[in-house]
N, C-alpha and C positions, 0 to 999 in steps of 0.2 A: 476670570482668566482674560487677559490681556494682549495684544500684539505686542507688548513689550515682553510679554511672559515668555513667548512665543520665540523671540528674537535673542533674548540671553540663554535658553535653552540651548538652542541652535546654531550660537555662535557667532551670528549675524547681526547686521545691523537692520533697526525697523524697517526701513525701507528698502533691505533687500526681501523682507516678509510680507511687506506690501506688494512689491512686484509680482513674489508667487500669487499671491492671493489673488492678482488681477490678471494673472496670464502675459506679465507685458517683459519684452525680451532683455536679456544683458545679465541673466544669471543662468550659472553653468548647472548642467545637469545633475550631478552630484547633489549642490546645494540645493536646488529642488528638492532631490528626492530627501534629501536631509529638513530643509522646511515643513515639507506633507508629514514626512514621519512626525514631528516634534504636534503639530498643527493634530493632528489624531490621536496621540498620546497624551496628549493635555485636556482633547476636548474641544479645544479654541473653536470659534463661532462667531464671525464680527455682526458688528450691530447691525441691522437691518436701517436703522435709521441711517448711519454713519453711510454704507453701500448705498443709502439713495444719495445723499450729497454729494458720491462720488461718482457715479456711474446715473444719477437720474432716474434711474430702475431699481426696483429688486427684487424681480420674478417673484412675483406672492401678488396672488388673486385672495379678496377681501370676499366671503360671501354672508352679508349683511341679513343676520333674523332678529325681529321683534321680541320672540325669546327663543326655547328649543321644547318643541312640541314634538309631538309622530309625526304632523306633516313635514316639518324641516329637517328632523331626523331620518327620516329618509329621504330628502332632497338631497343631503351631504352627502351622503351613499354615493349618488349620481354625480355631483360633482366631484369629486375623489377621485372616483373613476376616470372621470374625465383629464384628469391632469395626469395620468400615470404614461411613464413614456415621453414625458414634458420635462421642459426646465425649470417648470412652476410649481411652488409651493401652494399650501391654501391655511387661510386663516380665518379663522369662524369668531364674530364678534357677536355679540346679543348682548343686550342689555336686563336679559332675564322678567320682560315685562314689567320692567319699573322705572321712573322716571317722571318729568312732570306733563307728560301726557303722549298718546297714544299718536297722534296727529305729527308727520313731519319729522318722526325719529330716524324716519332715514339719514335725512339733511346735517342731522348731528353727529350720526355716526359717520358719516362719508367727511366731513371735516374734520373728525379727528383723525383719520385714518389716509386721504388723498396726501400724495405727494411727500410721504414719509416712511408710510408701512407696504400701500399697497401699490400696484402700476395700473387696475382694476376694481371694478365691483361684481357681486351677483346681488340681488336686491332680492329678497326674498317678501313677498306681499309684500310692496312699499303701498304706503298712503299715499304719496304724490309721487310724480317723475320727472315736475320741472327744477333739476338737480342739475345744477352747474360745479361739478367736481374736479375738472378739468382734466378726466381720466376717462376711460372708456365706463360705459355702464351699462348693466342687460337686467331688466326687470320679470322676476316669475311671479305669475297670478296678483299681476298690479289692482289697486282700489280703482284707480279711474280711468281703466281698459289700458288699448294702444294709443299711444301716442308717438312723441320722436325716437323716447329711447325703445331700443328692440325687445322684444317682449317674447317669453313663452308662457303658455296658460296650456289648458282643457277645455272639452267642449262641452261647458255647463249646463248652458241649455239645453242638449241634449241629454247631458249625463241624468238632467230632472226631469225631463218626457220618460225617458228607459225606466227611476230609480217610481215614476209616478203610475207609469204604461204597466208593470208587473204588478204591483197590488190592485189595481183593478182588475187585470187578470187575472186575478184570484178571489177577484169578487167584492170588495172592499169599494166601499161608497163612500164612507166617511174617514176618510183621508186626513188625518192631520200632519203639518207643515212644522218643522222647528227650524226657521232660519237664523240670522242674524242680522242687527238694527241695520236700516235704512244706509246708513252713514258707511259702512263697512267695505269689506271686500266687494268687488264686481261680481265677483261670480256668484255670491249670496242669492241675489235681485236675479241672475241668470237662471239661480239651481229654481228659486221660488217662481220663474218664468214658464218654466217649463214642467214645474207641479200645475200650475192656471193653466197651461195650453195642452197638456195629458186631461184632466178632470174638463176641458171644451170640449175638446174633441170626441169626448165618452158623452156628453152630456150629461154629467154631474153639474149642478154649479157650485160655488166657491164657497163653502160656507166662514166668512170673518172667523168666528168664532175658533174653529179650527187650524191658523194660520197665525203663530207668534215668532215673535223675534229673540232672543235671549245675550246677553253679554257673552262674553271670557271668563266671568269669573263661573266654578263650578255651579255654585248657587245658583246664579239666576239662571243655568240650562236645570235644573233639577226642580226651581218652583216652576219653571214654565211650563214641563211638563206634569208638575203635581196640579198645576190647574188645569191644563187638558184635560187629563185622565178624570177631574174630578166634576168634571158636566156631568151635567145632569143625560142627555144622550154622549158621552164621550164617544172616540174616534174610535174605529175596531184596527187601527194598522196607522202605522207613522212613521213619515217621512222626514228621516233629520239628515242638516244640509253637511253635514263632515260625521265620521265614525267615532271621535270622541262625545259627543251629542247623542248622539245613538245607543253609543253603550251605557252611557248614564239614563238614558229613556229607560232601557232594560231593565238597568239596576233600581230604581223609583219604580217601575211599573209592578215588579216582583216586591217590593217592601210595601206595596199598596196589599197585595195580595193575587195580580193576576198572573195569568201564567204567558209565557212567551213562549212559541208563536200560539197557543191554545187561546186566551182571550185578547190579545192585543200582537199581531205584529209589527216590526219596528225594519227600517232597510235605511244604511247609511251613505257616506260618501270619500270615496278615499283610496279604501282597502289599504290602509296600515297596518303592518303585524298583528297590534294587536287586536284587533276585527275577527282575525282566524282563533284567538286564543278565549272567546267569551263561552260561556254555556246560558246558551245555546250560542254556536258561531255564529258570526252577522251577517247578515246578507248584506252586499252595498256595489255602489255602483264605483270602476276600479279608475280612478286618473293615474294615467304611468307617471309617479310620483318621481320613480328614481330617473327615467328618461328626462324630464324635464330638469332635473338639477344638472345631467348632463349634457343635453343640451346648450343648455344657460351660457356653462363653460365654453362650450366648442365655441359661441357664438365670440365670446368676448375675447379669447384666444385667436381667431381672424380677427378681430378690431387691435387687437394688442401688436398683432405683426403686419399691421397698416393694409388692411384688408378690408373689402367690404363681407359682410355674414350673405350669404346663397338667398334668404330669407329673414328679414327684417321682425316679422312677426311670425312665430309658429306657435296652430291650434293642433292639439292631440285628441287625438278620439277617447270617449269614454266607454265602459262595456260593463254589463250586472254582472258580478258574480253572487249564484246563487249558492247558501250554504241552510242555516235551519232557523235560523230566526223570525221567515217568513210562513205561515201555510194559508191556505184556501179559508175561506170567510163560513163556517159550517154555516150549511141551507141559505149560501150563496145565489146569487141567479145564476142559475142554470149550472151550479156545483153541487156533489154530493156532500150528505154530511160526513164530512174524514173525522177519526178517531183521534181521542188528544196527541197523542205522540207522532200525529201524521207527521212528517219531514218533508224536505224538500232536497232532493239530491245534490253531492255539493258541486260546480264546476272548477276544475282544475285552474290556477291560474299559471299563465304562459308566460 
């Protein structure tokens, strides 16, 4: 469907269907309302590209993921939200985790996208952020922290003291660690910062052995924990750095033979949906996942209407939600021995 479709419908010539369509004055009310009508009984919809040509803009914020996981799947939530009420559309691009490498996909998808599709970015974990898009841009839980562009994250570091501080509080000495390689997200090295500075501060030390890194791909989160689990002293409780990690810890731990939380607890990071949905539900430490997509927005929405953002970078608090995948370490220090189906009561999330 066409503006010419548009325009023989209605009687009109293109360019008095152009004017409606841009608000600009010298056609009479009637033929308005005669344009809108034809314009909504056809469907008609101009191009998004053709509107930037014409006007420079075309109210649609781009929000950039690597693929679509629970963590971004709920980021969009947040931003959604955030546009409603707005003149701005949104557009979700992902490349579905394929391509010729992991490194830099931002830079590619913001070239296809600046100065045709979107007026904006939200960047969802970019690798880099020396991105010259020549549009506004706001990065969530960037690789290589803050820098120029404005950023929202969580409080990592903390979130792995709290997600480290609770199984020790339940007695658990050998603490195993499922992060992600060196190379990765920031907050990986944050969450794993704060498992070492929880296990200092208790005076445990570190044991290497206990502390692996795993990919993306399913596989290597499920051998890294089939070699944990398969020491010879393996971990009685594990700390994995996001909730998809974690529930596959469960799911291997149980196809090994033990029981969750009975011979192995497991506490993740995140609190996605589907976290509340495992049996046994997962305990994990909760990043307000959907605030921070909504934030992202508001932020680049002040940049969009030539505005500075109140704050450049914003850190959100992290908090345990306990549910039953964790219990007490039987004949713990200074724990009773609980019965296999001891639980842990669950905390409401707010």
């Amino acid at each position: 469907m066409t503006i010419r479709h548009v325009a023989e419908r209605a009687g009109v010539s293109v360019a008095t269907v152009s004017k409606v369509l841009n608000d600009r004055y010298g056609v009479a009310a009637a033929t308005v309302d005669r344009v809108r009508e034809v314009i909504e009984e056809l469907g008609y919809e101009s191009s998004l590209v053709a509107r930037s040509l014409r006007n420079h803009r075309t109210n649609v914020i781009g929000v950039l993921v690597w693929d679509i996981e629970p963590f971004s799947a709920e980021l969009l939530k947040g931003a959604a939200g955030a546009i409603r009420g707005t003149d701005y559309e949104l557009v979700v691009y992902a490349g579905g985790g394929k391509g010729s490498g992991r490194l830099g996909w931002e830079r590619r998808y913001l070239s296809r996208l600046s100065g045709t599709l979107i007026d904006g970015a939200v960047m969802v974990t970019p690798t880099v952020l020396d991105v010259d898009s020549g549009s506004p841009v706001v990065a969530v839980d960037p690789h290589s922290g803050r820098e120029t562009v404005p950023t929202v994250d969580a409080d990592n570091l903390q979130g792995g003291r709290i997600a480290t501080d609770h199984l020790i509080g339940l007695g658990h000495r050998r603490i195993g660690f499922l992060g992600r390689p060196p190379r990765d997200l920031e907050s990986g090295p944050l969450r794993e910062a704060g498992y070492r500075a929880a296990l200092a501060d208790a005076g445990i030390p570190v044991d290497p052995q206990l502390v692996r890194a795993a990919g993306y791909d399913e596989s290597d989160v499920r051998n890294a924990v089939h070699d944990l689990l398969s020491l010879p002293e393996r971990p009685t409780a594990i700390f994995a750095a996001n909730d998809v990690s974690a529930i596959s810890t469960m799911e291997v731990a149980m196809a090994m033979g033990l029981r969750v939380p009975g011979d192995l607890s497991v506490i993740g990071f995140d609190n996605v949906p589907e976290s509340m949905m495992t049996e046994p539900a997962l305990t994990t430490v909760e990043q307000p996942i959907q605030l921070m997509g909504r934030l992202a927005v508001e932020m680049l929405l002040e940049m969009l209407a030539g505005r500075e953002p109140a704050q450049r970078h914003v850190r959100l608090p992290t908090r345990l939600v306990t549910r039953a995948s964790c219990a007490p370490l039987p004949g713990g220090p200074g724990l009773p021995d609980l019965a296999d189906d001891a639980r842990l009561p669950v905390q409401p999330r707010s």
